[in-house]
N, C-alpha and C positions, 0 to 999 in steps of 0.2 A: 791763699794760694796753695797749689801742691805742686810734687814735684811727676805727675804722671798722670792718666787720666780717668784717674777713681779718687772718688772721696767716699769716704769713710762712714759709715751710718749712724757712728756714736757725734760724728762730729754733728752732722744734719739733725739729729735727736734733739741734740743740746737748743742749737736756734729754736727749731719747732717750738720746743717747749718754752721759752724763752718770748716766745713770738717776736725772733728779731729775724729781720734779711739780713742776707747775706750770698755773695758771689764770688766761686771757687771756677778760676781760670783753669783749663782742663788741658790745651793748648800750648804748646810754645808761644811766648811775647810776638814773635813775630811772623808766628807759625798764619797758615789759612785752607782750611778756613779757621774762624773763631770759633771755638766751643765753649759754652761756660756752665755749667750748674747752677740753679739759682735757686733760692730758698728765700721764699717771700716772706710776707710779713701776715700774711692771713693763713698761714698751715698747708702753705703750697709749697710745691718743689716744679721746676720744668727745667729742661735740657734748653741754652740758647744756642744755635747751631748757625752761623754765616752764612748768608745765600751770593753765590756769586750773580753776576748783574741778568741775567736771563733765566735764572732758576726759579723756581716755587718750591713754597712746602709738598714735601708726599701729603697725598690723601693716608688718613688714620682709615681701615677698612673695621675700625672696631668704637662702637658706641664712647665704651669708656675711656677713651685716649683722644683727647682735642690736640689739634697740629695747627697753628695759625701764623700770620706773619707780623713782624713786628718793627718799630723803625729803633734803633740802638745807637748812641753815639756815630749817627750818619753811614750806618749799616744797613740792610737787611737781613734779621735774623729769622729763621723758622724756632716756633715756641712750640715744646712736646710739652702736655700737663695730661693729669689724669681729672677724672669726673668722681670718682670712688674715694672719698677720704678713708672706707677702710682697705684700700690695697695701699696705700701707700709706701710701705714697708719694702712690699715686694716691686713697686713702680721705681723705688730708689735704683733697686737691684737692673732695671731693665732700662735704667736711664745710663747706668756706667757701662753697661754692656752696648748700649748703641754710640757711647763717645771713645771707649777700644774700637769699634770698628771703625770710626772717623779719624780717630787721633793716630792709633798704632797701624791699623792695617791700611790706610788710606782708602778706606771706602768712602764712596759719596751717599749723600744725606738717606737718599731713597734708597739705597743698596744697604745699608747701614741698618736703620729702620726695618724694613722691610725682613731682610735675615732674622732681626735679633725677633721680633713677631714669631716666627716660625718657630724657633728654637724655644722660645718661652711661651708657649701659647698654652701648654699644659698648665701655666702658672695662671693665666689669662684666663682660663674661665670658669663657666657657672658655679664646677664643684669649689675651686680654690676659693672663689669667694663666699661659695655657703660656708666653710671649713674656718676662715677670717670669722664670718659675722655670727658663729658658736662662739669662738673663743670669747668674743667679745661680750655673747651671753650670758657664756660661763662668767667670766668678769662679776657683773650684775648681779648673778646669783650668788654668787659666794660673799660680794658686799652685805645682802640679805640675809643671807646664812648666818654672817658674823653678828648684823643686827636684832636677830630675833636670837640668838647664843647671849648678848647680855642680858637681854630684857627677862631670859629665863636662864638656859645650860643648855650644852651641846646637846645631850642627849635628846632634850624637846626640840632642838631648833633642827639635828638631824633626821627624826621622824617627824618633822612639818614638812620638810624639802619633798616636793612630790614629782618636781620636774622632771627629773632623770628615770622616775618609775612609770613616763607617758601619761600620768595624769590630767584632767582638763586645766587644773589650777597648780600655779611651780612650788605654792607654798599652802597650807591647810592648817592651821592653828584653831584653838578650841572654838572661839568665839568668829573668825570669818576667814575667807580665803584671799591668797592677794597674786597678785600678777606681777613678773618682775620684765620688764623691756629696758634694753641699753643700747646706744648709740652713739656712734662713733662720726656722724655728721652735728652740722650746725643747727638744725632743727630738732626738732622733737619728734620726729618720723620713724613710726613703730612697724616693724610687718607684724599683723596678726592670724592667727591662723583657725580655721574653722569656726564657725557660728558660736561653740558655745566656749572658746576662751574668753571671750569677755559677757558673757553667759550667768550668771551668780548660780548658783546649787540650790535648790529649793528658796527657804527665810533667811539662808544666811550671806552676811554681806559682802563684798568683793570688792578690793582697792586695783587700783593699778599704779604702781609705780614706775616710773618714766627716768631714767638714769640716763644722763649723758658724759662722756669720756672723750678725754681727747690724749692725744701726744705728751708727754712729755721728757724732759730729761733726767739726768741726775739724781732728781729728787722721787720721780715717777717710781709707779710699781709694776712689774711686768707680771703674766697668770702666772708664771711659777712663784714666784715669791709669794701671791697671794697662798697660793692651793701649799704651800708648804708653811707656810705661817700659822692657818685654819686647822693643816692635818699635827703642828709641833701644840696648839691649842688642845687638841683632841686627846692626845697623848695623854696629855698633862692633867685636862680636868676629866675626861673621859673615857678611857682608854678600852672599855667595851664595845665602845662604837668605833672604835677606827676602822675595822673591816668594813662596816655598813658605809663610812664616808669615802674609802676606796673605791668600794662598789659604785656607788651613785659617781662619785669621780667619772667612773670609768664609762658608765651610762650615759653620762654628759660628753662621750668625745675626746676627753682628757686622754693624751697619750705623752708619758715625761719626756719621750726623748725627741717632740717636734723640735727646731728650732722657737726658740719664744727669746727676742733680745728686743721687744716694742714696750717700751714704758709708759704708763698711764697715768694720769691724773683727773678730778673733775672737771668738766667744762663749764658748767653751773649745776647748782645746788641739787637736789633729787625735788621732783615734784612728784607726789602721793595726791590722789585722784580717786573719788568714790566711785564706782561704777553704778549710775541711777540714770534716770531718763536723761538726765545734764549733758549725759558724755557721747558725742558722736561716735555708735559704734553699728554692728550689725551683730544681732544673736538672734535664738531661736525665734521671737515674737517677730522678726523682722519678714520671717518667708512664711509661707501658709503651712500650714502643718501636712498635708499632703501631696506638698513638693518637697520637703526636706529630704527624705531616701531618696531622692533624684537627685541630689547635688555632691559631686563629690571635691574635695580638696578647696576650699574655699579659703584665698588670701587674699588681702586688700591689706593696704598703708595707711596707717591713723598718724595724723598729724597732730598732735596736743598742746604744741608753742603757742604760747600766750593764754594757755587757759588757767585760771587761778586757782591754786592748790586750797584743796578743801582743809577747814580750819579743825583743827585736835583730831588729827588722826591716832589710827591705836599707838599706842606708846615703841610698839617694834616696829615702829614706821618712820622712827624719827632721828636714826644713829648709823647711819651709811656712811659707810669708811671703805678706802681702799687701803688694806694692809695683806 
C-alpha cells in the first residue's frame, strides 16, 4: 500500500529482482475508479485502471505500449504494459504519471493516457531507446574488459577494447577477435550491424559472446558502479592508461551525469560462440561481391537461444562478472 499515487522505483526494483508480484493500491479504499500498480511475477509492471460499465480501454497509438481489458475481482480493469523490457525504467516513470492524472487531477482513463503520451513522447522514442540499448552495451563491454583485464592486465585488455575506436570487432587480442552482444530481453536476440561484424579478419578467429542481463535489486549493479569500479582498478594497477579508458569511456556514450539508478544482474550464464559456418549469420560471402558497394547500413536480429556454447573457449572467455 501507499499513501498517494506513486510508488517508488527502489521499491519496484526490489520485486523485479526478486521475481515476486506485487500490488500497490494507488487509489483511495473506496475511492473510483481503482487504480493499482502491479508488478508481476515474470518482470512486468502494468498500470490496473477500473472501467466503468460502458467504457473501453484507449487504443495505445504506439507499438510498444499494449492497453487491454481484463476481468479483476468482478471488475473491469484497462491493463497498460510495455513490449520493451529495456524501457522499463522509464515505462515506470510514465505509469505514475498517468495514475496522478487519474488519482489527483480526476482525469478519465483516455484523457489521462493520452496527455501523459504527449508529454513523454520525447522519452518514447527511437533515440531514448537506442541511448537504453548502449547503455546496456556498454554493460557488456566492460564485463569483457574486466574479463580479458585478469586473464592478462589493464593495459592489454585496454588496447584490445576496439569498440569505441568504430572498429569492425569490440575486442582484438593477439590470437583472435571477439564480438560482445548484451540483452536485456528473455531471448537471446542480438541486432547486428553490417556484413562484416560477424565477418572473421583474414585466418583469424572470431567468437561472439551473447550476454544477457536483467533487472535487479539490492544486490544488482548499476553502469556507474561498473565504470567506476574498472576506472578505481585502472588507477590502481594501471594508472597510464586511465586517460585512454576515459577516452574510450566517452567513445562509448558514457556521460556521468545521465540519471543511471537501474540495477543489473545475469539472467543466465554468458554463452561464447565461435563464428564458423555453424552460426546463422550474414557476412561478406553472403552477398556477391559486386553488389556489396550497393548496400548501405545493413541490420538484421540474430537470434542464438538454444544454441550450444562451443566447448574451451579462450580462457578470456570464461570470467564475466558484473562489478
Amino acid at each position: 500500500m501507499t499513501d498517494g499515487p506513486f510508488v517508488p522505483w527502489t521499491s519496484v526494483e526490489h520485486f523485479l529482482g526478486a521475481n515476486q508480484a506485487t500490488t500497490y493500491r494507488l487509489s483511495a479504499p473506496t475511492a473510483h475508479p481503482e487504480v493499482s500498480y502491479v508488478v508481476g511475477d515474470g518482470h512486468e509492471i502494468a498500470l490496473h485502471v477500473e472501467l466503468k460499465s460502458r467504457h473501453r480501454p484507449p487504443k495505445s497509438p504506439l507499438p510498444m505500449i499494449l492497453i487491454d481489458q481484463i476481468a479483476e475481482r468482478g471488475m473491469r480493469m484497462a491493463r497498460i504494459r510495455t513490449t520493451q523490457a529495456a524501457l522499463v525504467r522509464d515505462f515506470h516513470d510514465l505509469l505514475n504519471a498517468v495514475a496522478d492524472r487519474v488519482v489527483t487531477h480526476g482525469r478519465t482513463l483516455d484523457q489521462a493516457f493520452g496527455e501523459t503520451v504527449r508529454a513523454w513522447s520525447a522519452l518514447l522514442d527511437q533515440p531514448r531507446k537506442s541511448r537504453v540499448e548502449k547503455r546496456i552495451g556498454l554493460l557488456g563491454e566492460l564485463s569483457a574488459l574486466s574479463a580479458v583485464a585478469r586473464a592478462h592486465d589493464w593495459s592489454t585488455a585496454l588496447a584490445s577494447w576496439k569498440g569505441p575506436d568504430g572498429e569492425e570487432h569490440d575486442f582484438g587480442l593477439p590470437d583472435f577477435d571477439f564480438e560482445v552482444k548484451t540483452t536485456a530481453s528473455e531471448q537471446r536476440q542480438h541486432t547486428i550491424h553490417g556484413l562484416g561484424q560477424l565477418t572473421p579478419t583474414g585466418d583469424r578467429p572470431l567468437w561472439l559472446v551473447s550476454l544477457q542481463i536483467t533487472r535487479a535489486g539490492a544486490g544488482g549493479h548499476t553502469l556507474t558502479h561498473c565504470v567506476r569500479a574498472i576506472r578505481d582498478q585502472v588507477i590502481e594497477h594501471a594508472p597510464a592508461s586511465v586517460d585512454l579508458l576515459d577516452r574510450k569511456l566517452r567513445d562509448s556514450g558514457w556521460r556521468p551525469d545521465e540519471p543511471d539508478d537501474e540495477r543489473w544482474r545475469w539472467r543466465q550464464s554468458p554463452l561464447v560462440l565461435v563464428v564458423d559456418s555453424e552460426l546463422p549469420r550474414l557476412d561478406t560471402d553472403s552477398v556477391r561481391a559486386e553488389f556489396r558497394h550497393h548496400l548501405r547500413d545493413i541490420t538484421y536480429n540474430l537470434d542464438v537461444t538454444g544454441l550450444a556454447a562451443t566447448p574451451e573457449p579462450p580462457s578470456e572467455l570464461t570470467d564475466f562478472r558484473l562489478s
